[in-house]
Short mmCIF file of the C-alpha atoms (twelve columns), coordinates in Angstrom:
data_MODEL
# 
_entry.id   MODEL 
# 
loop_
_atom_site.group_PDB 
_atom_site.id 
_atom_site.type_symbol 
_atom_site.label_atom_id 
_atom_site.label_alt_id 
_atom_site.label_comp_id 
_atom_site.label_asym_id 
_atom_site.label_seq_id 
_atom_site.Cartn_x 
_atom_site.Cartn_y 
_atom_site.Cartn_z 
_atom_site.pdbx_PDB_model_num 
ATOM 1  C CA . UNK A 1  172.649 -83.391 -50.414 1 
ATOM 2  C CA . UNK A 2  170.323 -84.683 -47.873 1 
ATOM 3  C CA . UNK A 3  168.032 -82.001 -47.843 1 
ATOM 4  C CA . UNK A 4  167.818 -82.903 -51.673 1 
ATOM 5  C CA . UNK A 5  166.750 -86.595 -50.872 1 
ATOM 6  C CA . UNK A 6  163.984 -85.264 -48.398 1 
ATOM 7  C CA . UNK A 7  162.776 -83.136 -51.048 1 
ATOM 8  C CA . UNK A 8  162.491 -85.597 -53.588 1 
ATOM 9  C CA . UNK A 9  161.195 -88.370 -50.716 1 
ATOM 10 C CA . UNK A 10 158.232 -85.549 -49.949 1 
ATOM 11 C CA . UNK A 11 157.847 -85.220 -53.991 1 
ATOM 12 C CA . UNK A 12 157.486 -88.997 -54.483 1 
ATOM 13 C CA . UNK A 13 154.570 -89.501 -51.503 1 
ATOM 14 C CA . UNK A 14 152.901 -86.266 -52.882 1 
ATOM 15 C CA . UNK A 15 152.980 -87.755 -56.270 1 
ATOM 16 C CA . UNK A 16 151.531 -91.241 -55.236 1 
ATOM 17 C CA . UNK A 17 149.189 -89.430 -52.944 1 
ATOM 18 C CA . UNK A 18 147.533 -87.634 -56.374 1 
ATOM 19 C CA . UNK A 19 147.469 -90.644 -58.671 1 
ATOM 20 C CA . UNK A 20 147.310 -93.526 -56.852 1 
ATOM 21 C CA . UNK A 21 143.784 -92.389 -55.739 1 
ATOM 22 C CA . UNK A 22 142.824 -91.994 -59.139 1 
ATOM 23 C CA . UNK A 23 144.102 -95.490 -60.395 1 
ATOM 24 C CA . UNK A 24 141.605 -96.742 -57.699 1 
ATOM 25 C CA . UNK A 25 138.712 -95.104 -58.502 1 
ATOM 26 C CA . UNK A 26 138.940 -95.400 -62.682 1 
ATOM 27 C CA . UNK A 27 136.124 -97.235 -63.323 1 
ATOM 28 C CA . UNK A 28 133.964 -95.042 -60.782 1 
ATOM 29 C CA . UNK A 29 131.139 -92.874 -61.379 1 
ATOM 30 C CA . UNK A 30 131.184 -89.678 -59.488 1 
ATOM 31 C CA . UNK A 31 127.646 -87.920 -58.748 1 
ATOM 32 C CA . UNK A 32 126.957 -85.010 -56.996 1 
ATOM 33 C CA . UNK A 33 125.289 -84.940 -53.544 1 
ATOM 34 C CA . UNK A 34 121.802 -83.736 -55.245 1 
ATOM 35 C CA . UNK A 35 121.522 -86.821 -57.371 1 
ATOM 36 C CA . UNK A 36 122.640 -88.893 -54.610 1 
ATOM 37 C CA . UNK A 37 120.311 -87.410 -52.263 1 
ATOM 38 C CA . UNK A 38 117.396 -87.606 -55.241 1 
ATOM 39 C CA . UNK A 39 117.779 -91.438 -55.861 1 
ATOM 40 C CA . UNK A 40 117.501 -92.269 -51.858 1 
ATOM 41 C CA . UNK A 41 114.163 -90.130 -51.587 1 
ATOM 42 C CA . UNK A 42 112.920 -92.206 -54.835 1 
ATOM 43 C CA . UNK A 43 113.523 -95.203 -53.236 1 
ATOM 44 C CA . UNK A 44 112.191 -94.741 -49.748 1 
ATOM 45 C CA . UNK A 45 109.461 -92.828 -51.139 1 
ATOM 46 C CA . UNK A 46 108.262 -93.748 -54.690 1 
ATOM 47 C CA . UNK A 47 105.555 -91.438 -54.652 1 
ATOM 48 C CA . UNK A 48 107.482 -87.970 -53.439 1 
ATOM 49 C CA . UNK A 49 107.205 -85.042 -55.172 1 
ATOM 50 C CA . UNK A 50 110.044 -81.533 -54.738 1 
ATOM 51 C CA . UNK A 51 109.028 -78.755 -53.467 1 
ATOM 52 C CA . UNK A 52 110.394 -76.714 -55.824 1 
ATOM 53 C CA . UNK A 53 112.280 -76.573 -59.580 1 
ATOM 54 C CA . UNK A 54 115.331 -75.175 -60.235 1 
ATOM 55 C CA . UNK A 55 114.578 -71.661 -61.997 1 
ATOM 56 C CA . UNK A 56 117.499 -72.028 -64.249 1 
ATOM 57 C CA . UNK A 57 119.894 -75.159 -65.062 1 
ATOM 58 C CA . UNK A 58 123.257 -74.489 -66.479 1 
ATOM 59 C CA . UNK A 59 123.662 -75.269 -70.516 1 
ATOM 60 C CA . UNK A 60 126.091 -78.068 -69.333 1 
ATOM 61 C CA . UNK A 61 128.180 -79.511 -66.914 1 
ATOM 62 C CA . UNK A 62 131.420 -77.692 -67.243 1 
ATOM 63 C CA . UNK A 63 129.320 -73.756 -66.946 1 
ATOM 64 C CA . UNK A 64 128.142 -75.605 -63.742 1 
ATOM 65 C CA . UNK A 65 131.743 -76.255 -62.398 1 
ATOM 66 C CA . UNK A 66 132.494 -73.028 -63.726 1 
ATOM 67 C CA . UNK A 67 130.355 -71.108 -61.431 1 
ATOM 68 C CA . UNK A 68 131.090 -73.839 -58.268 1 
ATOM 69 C CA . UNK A 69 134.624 -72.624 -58.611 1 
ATOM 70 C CA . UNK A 70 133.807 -69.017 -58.985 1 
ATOM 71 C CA . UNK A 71 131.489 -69.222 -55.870 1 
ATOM 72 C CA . UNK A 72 134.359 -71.032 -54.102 1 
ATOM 73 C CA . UNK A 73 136.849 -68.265 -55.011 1 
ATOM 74 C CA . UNK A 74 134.553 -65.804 -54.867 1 
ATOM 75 C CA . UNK A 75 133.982 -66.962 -50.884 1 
ATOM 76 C CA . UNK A 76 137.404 -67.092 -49.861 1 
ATOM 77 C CA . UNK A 77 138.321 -63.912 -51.546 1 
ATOM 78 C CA . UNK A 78 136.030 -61.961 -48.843 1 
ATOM 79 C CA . UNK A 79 137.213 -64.834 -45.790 1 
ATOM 80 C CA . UNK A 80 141.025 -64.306 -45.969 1 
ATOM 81 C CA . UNK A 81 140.745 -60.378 -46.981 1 
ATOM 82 C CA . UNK A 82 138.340 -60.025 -43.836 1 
ATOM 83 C CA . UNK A 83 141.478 -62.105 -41.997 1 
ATOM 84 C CA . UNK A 84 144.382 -59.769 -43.521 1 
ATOM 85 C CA . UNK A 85 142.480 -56.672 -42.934 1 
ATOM 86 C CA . UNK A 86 141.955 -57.679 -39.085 1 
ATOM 87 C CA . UNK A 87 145.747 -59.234 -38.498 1 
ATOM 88 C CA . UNK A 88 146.856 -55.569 -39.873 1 
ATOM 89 C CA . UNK A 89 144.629 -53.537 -37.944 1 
ATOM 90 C CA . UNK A 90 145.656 -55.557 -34.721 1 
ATOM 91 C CA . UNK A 91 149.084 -54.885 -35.793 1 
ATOM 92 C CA . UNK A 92 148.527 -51.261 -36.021 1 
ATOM 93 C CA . UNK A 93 146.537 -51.427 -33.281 1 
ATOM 94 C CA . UNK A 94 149.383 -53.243 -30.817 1 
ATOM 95 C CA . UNK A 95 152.118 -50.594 -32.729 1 
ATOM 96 C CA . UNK A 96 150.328 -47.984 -31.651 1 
ATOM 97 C CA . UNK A 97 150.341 -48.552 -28.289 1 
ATOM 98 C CA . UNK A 98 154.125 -48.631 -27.536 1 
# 
């Protein structure tokens, strides 16, 4: 029975740890780092110009978090494979040497 109460004490600060941020922050407008970034340069710098354009902008912001997630999975697909593969080979490694 105690181990129950834990559980359900762990559940409760998870729980306000995921929405009580979010009641904060309602009335807040998130922008991404490049827009951030953009509106600082404009305003110590009226007259700067990019170096460069973007050769393709996604059709709309969900295709854009799309891809962000696929790049994110994408990268930790090839991190923790690279860190099973070497764990087992040390294992076989270390096994092989008894």
């Amino acid at each position: 029975m105690k181990l129950f109460n834990k559980n359900m004490i762990i559940l409760a600060f998870v729980a306000l740890l995921a929405f009580v941020p979010l009641y904060i922050a309602r009335g807040a407008e998130f922008a991404g780092a490049d827009t951030q970034a953009s509106e600082a340069i404009s305003t110590l710098n009226a007259s700067y110009t990019p170096w460069f354009e973007s050769f393709w902008e996604p059709p709309s912001g969900e295709v854009e978090s799309f891809l962000f997630a696929l790049q994110a999975a994408v990268g930790s697909g090839f991190v923790f494979y690279y860190l099973g593969y070497t764990k087992g080979r040390n294992s076989i490694n270390k096994r092989d040497q008894v």
